[in-house]
C-alpha positions in Angstrom: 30.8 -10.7 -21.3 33.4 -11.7 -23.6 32.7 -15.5 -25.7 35.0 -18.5 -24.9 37.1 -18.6 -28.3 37.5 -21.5 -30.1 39.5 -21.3 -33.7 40.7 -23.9 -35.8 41.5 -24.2 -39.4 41.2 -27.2 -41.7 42.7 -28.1 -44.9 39.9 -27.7 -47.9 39.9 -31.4 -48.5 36.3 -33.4 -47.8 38.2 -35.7 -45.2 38.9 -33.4 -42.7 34.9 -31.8 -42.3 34.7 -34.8 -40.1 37.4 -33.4 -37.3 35.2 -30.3 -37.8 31.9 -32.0 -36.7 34.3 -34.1 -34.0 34.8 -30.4 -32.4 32.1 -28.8 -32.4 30.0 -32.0 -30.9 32.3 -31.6 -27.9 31.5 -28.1 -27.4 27.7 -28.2 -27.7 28.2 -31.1 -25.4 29.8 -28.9 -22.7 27.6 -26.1 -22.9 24.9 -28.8 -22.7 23.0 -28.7 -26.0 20.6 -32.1 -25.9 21.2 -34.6 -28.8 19.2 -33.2 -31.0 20.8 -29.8 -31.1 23.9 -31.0 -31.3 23.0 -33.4 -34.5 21.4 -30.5 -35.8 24.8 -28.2 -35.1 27.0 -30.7 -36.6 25.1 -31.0 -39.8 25.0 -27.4 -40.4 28.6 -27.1 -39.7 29.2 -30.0 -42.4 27.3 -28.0 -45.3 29.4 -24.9 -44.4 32.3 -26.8 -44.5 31.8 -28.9 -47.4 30.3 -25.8 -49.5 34.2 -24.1 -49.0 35.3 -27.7 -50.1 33.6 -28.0 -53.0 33.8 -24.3 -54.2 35.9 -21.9 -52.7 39.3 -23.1 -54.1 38.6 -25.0 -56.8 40.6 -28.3 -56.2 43.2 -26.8 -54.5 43.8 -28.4 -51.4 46.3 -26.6 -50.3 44.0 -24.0 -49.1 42.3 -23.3 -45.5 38.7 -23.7 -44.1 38.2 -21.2 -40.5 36.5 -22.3 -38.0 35.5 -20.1 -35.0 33.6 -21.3 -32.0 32.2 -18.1 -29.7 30.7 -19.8 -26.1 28.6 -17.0 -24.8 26.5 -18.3 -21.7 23.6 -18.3 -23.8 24.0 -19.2 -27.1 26.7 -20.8 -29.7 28.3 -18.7 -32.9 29.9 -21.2 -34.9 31.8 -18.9 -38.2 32.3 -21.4 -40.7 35.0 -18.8 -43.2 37.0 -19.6 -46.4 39.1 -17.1 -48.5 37.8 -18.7 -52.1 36.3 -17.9 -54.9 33.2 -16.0 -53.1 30.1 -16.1 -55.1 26.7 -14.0 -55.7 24.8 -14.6 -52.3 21.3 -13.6 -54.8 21.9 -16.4 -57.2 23.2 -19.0 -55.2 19.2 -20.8 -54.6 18.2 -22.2 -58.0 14.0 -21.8 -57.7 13.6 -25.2 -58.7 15.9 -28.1 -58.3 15.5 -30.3 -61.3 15.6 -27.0 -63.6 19.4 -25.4 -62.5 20.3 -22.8 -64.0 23.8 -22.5 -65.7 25.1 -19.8 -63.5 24.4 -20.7 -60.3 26.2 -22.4 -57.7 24.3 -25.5 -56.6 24.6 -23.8 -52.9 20.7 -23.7 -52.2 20.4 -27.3 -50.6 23.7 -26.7 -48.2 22.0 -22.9 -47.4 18.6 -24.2 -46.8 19.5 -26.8 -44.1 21.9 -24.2 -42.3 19.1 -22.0 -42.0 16.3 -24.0 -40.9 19.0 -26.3 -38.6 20.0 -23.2 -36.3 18.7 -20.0 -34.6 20.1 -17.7 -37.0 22.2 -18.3 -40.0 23.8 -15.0 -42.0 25.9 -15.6 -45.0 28.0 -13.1 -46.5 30.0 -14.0 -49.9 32.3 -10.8 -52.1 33.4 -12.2 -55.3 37.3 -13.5 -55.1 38.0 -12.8 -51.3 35.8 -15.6 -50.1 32.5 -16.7 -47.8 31.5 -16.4 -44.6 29.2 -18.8 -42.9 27.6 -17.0 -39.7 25.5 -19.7 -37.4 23.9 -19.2 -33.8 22.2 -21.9 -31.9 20.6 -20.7 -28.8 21.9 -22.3 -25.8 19.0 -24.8 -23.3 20.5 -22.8 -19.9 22.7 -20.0 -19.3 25.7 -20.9 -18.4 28.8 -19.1 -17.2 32.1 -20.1 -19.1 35.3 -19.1 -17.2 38.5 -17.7 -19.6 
């Protein structure tokens, strides 16, 4: 069965991450995600966001954040996807924090909550074409959504 499509697209400035969250609280609130699943969603949707803030364009503001929302009847995709900078998916977790090294990104933190926030979490990155943020939260009960 084909997903209920949500798509929206944000300007990369920090301000607007919040009409992000906003969004996709209402939609795990219709497909009946409890309150802690949904705080858990919109958290993880805020460190995708704010990663394509604060490095995809540079301080460009001008540029555009993508957000998809797939409603299957049994789980949530939420595709967090920028068309920035793009970086090297292996050295964006620094193995420790208070030693960074010089060429990494500073992304570990944002990565790490993503992925231990939600089902699944896939993140794909090719250097100067941008990053893609792939999340899935399995739905509490299947649930038909009507086109």
């Amino acid at each position: 069965m084909e997903p209920v499509q949500i798509e929206m697209s944000i300007p990369c400035i920090s301000e607007f991450v919040g009409i992000v969250r906003l969004a996709v609280s209402g939609i795990a609130t219709r497909m009946n995600f409890n309150v802690e699943d949904i705080e858990d969603i919109k958290i993880a949707v805020s460190e995708a966001c704010t990663n394509s803030v604060q490095y995809a364009y540079g301080k460009d503001s001008s540029k555009r954040i993508f957000i998809t929302c797939n409603m299957y009847s049994d789980k949530l995709e939420i595709i967090v996807k920028d068309e920035g900078k793009g970086f090297d998916v292996t050295k964006s977790i620094p193995h420790r924090i208070d030693e960074p090294e010089p060429d990494r990104l500073g992304l570990g933190l944002g990565i790490t909550f993503i992925k231990s926030l939600m089902d699944d979490a896939d993140i794909q990155s090719v250097i100067g074409q941008g990053t893609t943020v792939t999340m899935l939260k399995v739905a509490p009960e299947v649930k038909v959504f009507e086109k």
